[in-house]
Phi, psi and omega in degrees: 000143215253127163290151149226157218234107165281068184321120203235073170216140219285355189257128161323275156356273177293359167294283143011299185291324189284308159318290155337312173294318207245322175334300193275003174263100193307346168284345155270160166209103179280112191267010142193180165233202209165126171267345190211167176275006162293294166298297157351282192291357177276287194315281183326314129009261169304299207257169203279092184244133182265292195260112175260112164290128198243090192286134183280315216240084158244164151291173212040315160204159219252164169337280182308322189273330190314294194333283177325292158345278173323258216334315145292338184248322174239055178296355168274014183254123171256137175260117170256068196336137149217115198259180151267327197266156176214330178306172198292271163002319172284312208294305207274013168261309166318326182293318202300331169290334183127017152271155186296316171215187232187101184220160176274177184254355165265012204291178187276147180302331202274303189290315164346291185313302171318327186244006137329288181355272170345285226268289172011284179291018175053040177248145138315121152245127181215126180315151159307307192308320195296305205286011133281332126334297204288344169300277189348314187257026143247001203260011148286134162329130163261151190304141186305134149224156185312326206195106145323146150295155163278182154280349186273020192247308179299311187306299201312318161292011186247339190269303163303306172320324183298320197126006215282181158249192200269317184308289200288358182290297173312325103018279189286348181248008175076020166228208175289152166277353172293296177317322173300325179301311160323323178281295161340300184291308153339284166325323187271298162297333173307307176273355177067058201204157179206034146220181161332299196287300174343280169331266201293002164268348181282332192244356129333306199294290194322331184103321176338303190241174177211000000 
């Protein structure tokens, strides 16, 4: 199945590059770009996109409000953030809006590629440097919540958190791939969250995973 891919970043050059990564590969097909996040939430929109690689810091409207956007207007649609920024200020808002992963603009082609994959599939991807942000804002008091997780609510996120699919969650823990769903969608309310990624930066900051 032909990934197709919308590139969102205001430098040309680097739109040119990116393009360039994916072109010669038949699992991709990049069906547009975007200089801003305006066109990004047009483009996505309009045209048949699985994945928006997404640049955080543009004009008119920058990454996190695009995300947010998508997130409503196009929820089957994934955002795989690919920045230059790493602070806490980039990484945690951008999660928090609804992206799937989280990647630098230097990472290597070969990982880039891996996490499109991923994030096609509705895994977190996260750079190290990032998924250290985000350890990092667990090490605070965790927040009261309305509803514990259980534990088999908790396994399944630590399984997921891994990098797990919902099939291999299931696999390893001996139940339905319906149930991991089930669990999850739990999880997404409990934590006040309404994706993947969310979800494992949400039970991090909280002390949930460690």
């Amino acid at each position: 199945m032909t990934i197709r891919l919308l590139i969102v970043d205001d430098h040309p050059v680097v739109r040119d590059g990116l393009r360039g990564v994916f072109d010669g590969d038949p699992d991709f097909e990049v069906v547009g770009e975007a200089a801003d996040g305006v066109e990004a939430v047009e483009r996505a929109v309009a045209l048949p996109v699985d994945v928006v690689l997404m640049d955080l810091r543009m004009p008119r409207m920058g990454g996190v409000e695009a995300i947010r956007a998508l997130r409503d207007r196009a929820p089957d649609v994934r955002v795989l953030v690919l920045t230059t920024y790493d602070s806490d200020a980039d990484v945690l808002p951008a999660v928090e809006a609804g992206a799937t992963g989280y990647l630098l603009k230097d990472a290597p082609r070969d990982e880039l590629v891996r996490g499109v994959r991923a994030a096609h599939r509705g895994q977190a991807v996260l750079a190290p440097t990032v998924a250290q942000k985000l350890l990092g804002h667990v090490r605070g008091p965790a927040a009261p919540a309305a509803e514990a997780p259980t534990e088999r609510e908790l396994e399944v996120l630590r399984l997921v958190a891994a990098g797990s699919t919902n099939k291999e969650a299931a696999k390893q823990l001996f139940i339905s791939e319906a149930t991991v769903k089930t669990h999850l969608l739990h999880l997404y309310a409990k934590l006040g969250v309404r994706d993947r990624a969310s979800a494992v930066a949400a039970a991090y900051k909280s002390g949930l995973l460690n």
